[in-house]
C-alpha positions as a Markdown table, in Angstrom:
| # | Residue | x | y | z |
|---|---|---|---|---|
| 1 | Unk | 7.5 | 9.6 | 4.8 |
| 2 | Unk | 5.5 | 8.8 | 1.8 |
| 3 | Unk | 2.3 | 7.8 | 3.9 |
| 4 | Unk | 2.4 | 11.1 | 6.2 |
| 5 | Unk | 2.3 | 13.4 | 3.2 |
| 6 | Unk | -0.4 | 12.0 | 1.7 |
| 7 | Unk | -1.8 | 11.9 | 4.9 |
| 8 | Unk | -1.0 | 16.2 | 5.0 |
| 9 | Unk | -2.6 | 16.6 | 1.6 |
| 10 | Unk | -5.8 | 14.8 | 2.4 |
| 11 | Unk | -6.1 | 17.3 | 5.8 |
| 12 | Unk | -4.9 | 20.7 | 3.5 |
| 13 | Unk | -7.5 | 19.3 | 1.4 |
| 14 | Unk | -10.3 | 19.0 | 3.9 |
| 15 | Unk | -9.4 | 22.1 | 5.5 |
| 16 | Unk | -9.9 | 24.0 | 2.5 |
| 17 | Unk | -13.3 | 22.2 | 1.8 |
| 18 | Unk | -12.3 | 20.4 | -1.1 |
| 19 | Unk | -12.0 | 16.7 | 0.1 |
| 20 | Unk | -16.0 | 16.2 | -1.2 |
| 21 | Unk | -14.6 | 16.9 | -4.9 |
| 22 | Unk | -11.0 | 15.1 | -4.2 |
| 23 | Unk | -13.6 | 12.1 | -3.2 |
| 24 | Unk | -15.7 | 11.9 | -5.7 |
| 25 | Unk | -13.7 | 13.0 | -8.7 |
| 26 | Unk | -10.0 | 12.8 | -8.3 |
| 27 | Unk | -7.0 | 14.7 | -8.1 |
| 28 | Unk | -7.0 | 16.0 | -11.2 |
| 29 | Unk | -10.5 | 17.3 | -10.7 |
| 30 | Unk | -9.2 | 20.2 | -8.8 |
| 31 | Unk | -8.2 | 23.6 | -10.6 |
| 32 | Unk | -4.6 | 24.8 | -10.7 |
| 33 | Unk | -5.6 | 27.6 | -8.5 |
| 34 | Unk | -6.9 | 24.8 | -5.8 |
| 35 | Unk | -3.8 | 22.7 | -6.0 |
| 36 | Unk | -1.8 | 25.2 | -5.3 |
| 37 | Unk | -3.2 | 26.5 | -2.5 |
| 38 | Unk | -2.8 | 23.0 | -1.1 |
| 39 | Unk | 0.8 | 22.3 | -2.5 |
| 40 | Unk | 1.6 | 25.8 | -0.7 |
| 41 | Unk | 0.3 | 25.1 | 3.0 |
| 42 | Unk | 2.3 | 21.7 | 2.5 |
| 43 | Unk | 5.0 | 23.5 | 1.9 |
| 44 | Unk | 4.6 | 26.1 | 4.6 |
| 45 | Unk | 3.6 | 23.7 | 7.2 |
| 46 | Unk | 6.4 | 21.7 | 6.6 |
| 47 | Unk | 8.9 | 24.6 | 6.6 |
| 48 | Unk | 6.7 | 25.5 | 10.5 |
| 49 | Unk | 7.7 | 21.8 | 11.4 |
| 50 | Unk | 11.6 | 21.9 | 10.1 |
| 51 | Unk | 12.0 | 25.4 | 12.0 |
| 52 | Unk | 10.4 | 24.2 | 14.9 |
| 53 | Unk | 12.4 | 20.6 | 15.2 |
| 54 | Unk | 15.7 | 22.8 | 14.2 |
| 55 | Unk | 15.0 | 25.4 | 17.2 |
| 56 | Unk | 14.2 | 22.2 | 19.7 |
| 57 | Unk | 17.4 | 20.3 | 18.4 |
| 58 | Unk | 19.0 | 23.5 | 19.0 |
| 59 | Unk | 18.5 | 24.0 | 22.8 |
């Protein structure tokens, strides 16, 4: 579990074009703002996947 969310942060993080900084100077080179625009697709996404496994496991 550990390994796919990093996994998920690295992608948010690319998608929003800020892997280049993540890269080259950290984590904690990123602004509040700009980690929480990552921590909340994470969250969304993962709430997308949880309603979506929930509705198949449902019938």
């Amino acid at each position: 579990m550990k390994d796919s969310d990093e996994k998920l942060k690295y992608e948010v993080a690319q998608e929003l074009g800020l892997f280049e900084k993540v890269k080259n100077f950290g984590w904690k080179s990123l602004t509040a703002k700009e980690t929480g625009r990552i921590g909340g697709l994470i969250t969304k996404r993962k709430k997308m996947a949880q309603e979506q496994k929930n509705q198949h496991d449902g019938g």
